[in-house]
C-alpha positions in Angstrom: -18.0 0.0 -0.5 -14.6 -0.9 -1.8 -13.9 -4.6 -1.4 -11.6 -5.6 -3.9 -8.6 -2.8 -4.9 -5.6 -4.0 -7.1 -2.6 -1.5 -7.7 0.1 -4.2 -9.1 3.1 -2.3 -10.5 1.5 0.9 -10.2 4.4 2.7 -8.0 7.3 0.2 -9.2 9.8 0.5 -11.5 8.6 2.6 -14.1 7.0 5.4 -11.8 6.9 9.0 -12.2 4.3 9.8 -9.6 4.7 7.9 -6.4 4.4 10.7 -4.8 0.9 10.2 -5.3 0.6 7.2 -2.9 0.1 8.8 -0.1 -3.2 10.1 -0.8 -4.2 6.6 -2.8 -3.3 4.7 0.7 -4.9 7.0 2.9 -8.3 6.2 1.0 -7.4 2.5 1.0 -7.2 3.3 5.1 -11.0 4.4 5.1 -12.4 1.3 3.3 -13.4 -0.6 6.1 -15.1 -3.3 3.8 -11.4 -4.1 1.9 -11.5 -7.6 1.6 -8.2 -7.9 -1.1 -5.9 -5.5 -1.4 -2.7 -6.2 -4.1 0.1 -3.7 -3.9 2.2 -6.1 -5.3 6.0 -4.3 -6.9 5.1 -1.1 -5.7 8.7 -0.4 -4.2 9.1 3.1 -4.9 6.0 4.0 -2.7 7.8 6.4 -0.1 7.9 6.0 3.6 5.6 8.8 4.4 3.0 7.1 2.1 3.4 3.7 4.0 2.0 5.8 6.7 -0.9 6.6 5.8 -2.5 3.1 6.2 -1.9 3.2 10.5 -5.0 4.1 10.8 -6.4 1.0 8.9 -9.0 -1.0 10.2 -9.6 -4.1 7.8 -11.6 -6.1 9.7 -12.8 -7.7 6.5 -10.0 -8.1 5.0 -9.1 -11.9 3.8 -5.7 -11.8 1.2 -2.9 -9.1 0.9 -0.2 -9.0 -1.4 3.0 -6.4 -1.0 5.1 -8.7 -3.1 8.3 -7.1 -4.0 7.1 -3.7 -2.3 10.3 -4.2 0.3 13.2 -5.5 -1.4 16.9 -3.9 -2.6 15.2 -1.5 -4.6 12.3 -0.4 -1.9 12.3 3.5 -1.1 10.2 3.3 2.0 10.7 0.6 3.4 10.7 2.6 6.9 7.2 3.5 6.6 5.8 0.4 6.3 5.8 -0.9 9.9 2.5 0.3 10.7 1.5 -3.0 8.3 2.9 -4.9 11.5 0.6 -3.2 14.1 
């Protein structure tokens, strides 16, 4: 079981394959025993990615980072409400 994931950077600036979030985030979704998650700079994750994590339950989990995932240079920023619910 997955408690500790840390993508920092991996779908920022520099990516060629953010296309390849959404299937990253919707294993992230299943890991119910998550307890940090760092996404931090991934801005160029695309809306349809952000999606992927609705059906996230963390019930475990205890620090989250999206730092500079939603800023001027976000592409999905759209997606990402389900974070909210």
């Amino acid at each position: 079981n997955l408690k500790k994931a840390s993508f920092r950077q991996c779908f920022g600036r520099d990516t060629k394959g953010a296309r390849g979030a959404a299937v990253l985030l919707l294993s992230l979704a299943k890991c119910a025993a998550l307890e940090e998650l760092n996404l931090g700079d991934c801005d160029k994750i695309p809306a349809d990615a952000w999606k992927q994590l609705g059906e996230a339950r963390w019930v475990n989990l205890k620090k989250a980072s999206f730092r500079g995932c939603f800023d001027a240079r976000t592409k999905g920023a759209d997606g990402a409400a389900v974070l909210l619910l």
